[in-house]
DSSP file (Angstrom, degrees, kcal/mol; ACC not computed):
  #  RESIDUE AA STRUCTURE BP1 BP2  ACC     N-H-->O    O-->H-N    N-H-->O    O-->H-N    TCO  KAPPA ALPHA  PHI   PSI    X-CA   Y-CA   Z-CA
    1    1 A X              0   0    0      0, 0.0     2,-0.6     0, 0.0    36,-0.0   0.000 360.0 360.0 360.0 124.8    0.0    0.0    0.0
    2    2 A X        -     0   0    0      1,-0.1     3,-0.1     3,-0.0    38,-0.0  -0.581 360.0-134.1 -44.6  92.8    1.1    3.3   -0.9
    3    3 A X        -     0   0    0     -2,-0.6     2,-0.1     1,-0.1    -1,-0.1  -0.120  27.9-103.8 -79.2 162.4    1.5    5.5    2.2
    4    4 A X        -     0   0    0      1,-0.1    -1,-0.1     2,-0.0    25,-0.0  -0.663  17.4-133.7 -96.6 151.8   -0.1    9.1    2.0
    5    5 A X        +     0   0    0     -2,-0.1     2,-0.3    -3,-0.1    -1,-0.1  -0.364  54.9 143.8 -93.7  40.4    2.2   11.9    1.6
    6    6 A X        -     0   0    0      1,-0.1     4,-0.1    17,-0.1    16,-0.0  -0.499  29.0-177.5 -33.8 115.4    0.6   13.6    4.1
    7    7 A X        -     0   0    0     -2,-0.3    -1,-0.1     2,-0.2     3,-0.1   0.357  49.5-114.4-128.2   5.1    3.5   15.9    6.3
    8    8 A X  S    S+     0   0    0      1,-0.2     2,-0.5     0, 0.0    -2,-0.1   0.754  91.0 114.1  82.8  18.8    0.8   17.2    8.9
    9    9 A X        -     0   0    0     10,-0.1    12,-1.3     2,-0.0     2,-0.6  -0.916  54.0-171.5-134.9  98.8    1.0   20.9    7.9
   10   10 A X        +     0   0    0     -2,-0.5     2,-0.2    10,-0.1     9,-0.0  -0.915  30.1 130.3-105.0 104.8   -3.2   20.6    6.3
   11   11 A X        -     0   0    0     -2,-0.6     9,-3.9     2,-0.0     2,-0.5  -0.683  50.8-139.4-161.2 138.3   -3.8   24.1    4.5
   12   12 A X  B     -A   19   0A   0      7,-0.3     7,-0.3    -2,-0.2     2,-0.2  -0.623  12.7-145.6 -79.8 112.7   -5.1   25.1    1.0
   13   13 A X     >  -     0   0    0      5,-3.0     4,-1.1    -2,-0.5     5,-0.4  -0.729  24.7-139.2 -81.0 134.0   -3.2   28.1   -0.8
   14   14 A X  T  4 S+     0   0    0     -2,-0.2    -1,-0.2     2,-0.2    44,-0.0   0.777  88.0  37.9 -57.4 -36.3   -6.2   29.7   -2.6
   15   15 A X  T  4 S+     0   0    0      1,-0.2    -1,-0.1    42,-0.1    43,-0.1   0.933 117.8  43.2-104.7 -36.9   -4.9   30.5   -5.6
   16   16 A X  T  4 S-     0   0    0      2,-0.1    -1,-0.2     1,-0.1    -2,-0.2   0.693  93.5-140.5 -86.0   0.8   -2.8   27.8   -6.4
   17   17 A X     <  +     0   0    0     -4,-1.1     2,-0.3     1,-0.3     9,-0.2   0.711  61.7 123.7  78.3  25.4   -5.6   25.1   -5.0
   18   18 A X        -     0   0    0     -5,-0.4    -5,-3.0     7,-0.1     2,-0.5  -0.917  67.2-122.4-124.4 136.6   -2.8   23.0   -3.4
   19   19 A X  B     -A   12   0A   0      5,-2.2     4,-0.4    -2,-0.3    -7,-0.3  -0.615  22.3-140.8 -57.6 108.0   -2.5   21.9    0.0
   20   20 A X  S    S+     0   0    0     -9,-3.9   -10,-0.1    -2,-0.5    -1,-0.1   0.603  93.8  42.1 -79.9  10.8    0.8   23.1    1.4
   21   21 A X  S    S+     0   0    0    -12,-1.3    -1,-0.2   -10,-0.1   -11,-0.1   0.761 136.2  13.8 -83.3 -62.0    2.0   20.3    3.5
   22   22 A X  S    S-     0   0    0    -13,-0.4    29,-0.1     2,-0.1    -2,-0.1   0.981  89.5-138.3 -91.1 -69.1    1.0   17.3    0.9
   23   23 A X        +     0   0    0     -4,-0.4     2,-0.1     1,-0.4    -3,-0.1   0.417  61.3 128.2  54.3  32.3    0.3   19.3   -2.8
   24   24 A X        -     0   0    0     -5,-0.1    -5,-2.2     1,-0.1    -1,-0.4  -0.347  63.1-109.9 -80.5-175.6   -2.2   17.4   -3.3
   25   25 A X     >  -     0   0    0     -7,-0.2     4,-1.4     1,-0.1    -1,-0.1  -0.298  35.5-101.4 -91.6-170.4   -6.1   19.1   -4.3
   26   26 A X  H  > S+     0   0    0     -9,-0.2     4,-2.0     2,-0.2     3,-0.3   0.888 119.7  51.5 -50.8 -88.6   -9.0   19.1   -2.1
   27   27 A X  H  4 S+     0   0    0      1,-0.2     4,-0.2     2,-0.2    -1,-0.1   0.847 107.8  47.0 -46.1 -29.4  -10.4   16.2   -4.2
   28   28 A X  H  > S+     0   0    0      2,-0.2     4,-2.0     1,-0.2     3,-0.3   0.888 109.5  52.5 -95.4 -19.7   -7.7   14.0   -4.2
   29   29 A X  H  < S+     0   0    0     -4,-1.4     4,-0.3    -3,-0.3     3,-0.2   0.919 109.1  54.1 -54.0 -35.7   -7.0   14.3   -0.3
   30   30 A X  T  < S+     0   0    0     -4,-2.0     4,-0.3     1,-0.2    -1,-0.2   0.473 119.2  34.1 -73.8 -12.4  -10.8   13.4    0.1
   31   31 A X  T >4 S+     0   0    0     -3,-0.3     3,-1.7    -4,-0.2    -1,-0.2   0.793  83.6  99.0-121.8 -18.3  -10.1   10.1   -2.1
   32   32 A X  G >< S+     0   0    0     -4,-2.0     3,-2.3     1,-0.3    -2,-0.1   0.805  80.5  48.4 -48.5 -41.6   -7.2    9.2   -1.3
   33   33 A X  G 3  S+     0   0    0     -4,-0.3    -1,-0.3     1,-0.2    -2,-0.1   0.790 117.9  40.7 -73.0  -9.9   -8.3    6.4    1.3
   34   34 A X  G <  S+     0   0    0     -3,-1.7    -1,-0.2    -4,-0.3    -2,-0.2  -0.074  98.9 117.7-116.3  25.5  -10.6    4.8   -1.0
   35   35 A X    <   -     0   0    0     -3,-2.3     2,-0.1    -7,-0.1     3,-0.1  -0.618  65.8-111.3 -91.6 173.9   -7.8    5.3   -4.4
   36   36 A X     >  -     0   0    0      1,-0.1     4,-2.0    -2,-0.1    -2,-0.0  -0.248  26.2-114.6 -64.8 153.3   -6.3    2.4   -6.4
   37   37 A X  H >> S+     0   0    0      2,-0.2     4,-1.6     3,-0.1     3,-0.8   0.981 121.4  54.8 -34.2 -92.5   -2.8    1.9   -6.0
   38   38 A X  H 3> S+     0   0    0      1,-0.3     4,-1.7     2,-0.2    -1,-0.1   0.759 110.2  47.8 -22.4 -51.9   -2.7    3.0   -9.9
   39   39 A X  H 3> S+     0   0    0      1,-0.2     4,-1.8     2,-0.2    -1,-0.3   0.902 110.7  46.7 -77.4 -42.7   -4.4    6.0   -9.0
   40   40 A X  H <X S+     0   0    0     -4,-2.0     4,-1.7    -3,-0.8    -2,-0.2   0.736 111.2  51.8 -56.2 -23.7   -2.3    7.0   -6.0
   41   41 A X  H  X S+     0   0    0     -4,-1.6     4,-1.5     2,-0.2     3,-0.3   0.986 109.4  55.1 -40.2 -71.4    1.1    6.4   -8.0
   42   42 A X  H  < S+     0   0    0     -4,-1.7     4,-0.7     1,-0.2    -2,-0.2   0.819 110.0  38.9  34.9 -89.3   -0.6    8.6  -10.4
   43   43 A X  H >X S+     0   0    0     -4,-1.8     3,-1.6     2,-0.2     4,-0.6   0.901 116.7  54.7 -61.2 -43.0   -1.2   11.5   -7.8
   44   44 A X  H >< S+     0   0    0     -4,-1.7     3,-2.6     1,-0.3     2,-1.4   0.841 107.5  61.0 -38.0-104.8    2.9   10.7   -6.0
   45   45 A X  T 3< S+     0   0    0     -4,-1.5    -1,-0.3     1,-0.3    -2,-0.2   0.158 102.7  34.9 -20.1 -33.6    3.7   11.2   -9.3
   46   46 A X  T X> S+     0   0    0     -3,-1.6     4,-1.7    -2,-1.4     3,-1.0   0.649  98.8  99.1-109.9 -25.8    2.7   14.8  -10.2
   47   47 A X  H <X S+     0   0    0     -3,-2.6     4,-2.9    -4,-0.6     3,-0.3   0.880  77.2  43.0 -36.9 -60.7    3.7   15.6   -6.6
   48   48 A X  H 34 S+     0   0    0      1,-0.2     4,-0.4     2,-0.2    -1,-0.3   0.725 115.2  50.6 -68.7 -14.1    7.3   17.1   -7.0
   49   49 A X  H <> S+     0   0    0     -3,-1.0     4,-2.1     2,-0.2     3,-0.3   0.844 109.9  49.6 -86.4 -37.5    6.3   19.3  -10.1
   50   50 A X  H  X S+     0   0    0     -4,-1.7     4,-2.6    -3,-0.3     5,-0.2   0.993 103.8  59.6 -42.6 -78.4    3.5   20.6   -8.2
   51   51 A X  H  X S+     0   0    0     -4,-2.9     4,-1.4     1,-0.2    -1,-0.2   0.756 108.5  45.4 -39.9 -25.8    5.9   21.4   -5.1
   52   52 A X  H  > S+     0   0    0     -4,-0.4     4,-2.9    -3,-0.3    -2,-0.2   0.946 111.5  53.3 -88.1 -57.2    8.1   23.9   -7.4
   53   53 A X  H >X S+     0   0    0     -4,-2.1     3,-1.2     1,-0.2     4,-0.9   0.881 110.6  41.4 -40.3 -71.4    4.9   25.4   -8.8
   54   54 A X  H >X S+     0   0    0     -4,-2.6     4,-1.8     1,-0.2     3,-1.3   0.874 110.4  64.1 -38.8 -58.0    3.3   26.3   -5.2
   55   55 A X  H 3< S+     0   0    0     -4,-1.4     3,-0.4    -5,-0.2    -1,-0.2   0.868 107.6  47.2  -4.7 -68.7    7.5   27.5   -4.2
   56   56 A X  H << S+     0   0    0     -4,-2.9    -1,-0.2    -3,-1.2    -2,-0.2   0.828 127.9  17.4 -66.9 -43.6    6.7   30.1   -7.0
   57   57 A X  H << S+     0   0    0     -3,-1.3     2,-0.3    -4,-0.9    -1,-0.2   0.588  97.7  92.5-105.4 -10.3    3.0   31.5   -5.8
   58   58 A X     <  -     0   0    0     -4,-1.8     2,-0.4    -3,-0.4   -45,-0.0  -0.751  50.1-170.3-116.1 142.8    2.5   30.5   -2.1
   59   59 A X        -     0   0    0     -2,-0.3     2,-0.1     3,-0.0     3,-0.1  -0.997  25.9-132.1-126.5 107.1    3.6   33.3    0.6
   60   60 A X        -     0   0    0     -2,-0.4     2,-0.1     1,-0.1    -2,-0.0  -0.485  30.8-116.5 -68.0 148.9    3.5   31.7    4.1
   61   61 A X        -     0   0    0     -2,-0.1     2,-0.5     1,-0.0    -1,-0.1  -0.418  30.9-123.4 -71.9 144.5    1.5   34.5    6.2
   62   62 A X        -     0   0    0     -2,-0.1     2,-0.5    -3,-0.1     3,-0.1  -0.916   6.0-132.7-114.3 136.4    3.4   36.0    9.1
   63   63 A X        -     0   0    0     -2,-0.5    -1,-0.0     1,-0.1     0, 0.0  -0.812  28.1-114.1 -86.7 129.5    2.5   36.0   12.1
   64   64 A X        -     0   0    0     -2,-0.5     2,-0.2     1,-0.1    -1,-0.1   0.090  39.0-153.8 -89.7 165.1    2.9   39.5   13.7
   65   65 A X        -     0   0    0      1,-0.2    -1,-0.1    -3,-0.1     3,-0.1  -0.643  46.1 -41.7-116.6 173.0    5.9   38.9   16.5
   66   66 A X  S    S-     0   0    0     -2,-0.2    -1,-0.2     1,-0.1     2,-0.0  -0.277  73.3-104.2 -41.4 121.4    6.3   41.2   20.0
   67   67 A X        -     0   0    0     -3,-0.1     2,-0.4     1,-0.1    -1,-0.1  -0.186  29.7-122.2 -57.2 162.2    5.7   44.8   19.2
   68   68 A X        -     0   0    0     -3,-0.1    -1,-0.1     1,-0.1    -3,-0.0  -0.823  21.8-162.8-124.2 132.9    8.9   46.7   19.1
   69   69 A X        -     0   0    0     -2,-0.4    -1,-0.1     0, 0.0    -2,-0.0  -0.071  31.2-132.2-107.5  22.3    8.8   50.0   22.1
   70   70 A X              0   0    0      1,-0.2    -2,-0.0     0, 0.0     0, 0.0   0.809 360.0 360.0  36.1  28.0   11.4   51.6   20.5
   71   71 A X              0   0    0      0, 0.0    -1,-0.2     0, 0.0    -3,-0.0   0.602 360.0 360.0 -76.3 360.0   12.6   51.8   24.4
């Protein structure tokens, strides 16, 4: 069996429609437990082209840090 490439960091970039943890879609996390083999090779497959794309378009959000007092 084909283990999910799941990395536990579960969130959808909007525009590119990719999870950024996995880079899988929406649909194919939702199928994944019920996919062929054939059909998860298939999605593992497309993964690492995927990963460069999202690189190019996805801007992790910052989370504001301790305010600065000028002190």
């Amino acid at each position: 069996m084909v283990d999910s490439p799941c990395i536990g960091v579960c969130r959808i970039d909007p525009r590119a429609g990719l999870c950024v943890g996995c880079t899988r879609t929406t649909g194919e996390i939702a199928l994944w437990r019920d996919a062929t083999e054939a059909q998860r090779a298939r999605i593992l497959a497309e993964l690492p082209s995927r990963r460069a794309r999202l690189s190019s378009v996805w801007v992790p959000s910052k989370t504001p840090g301790p305010k600065q007092t000028g002190r």
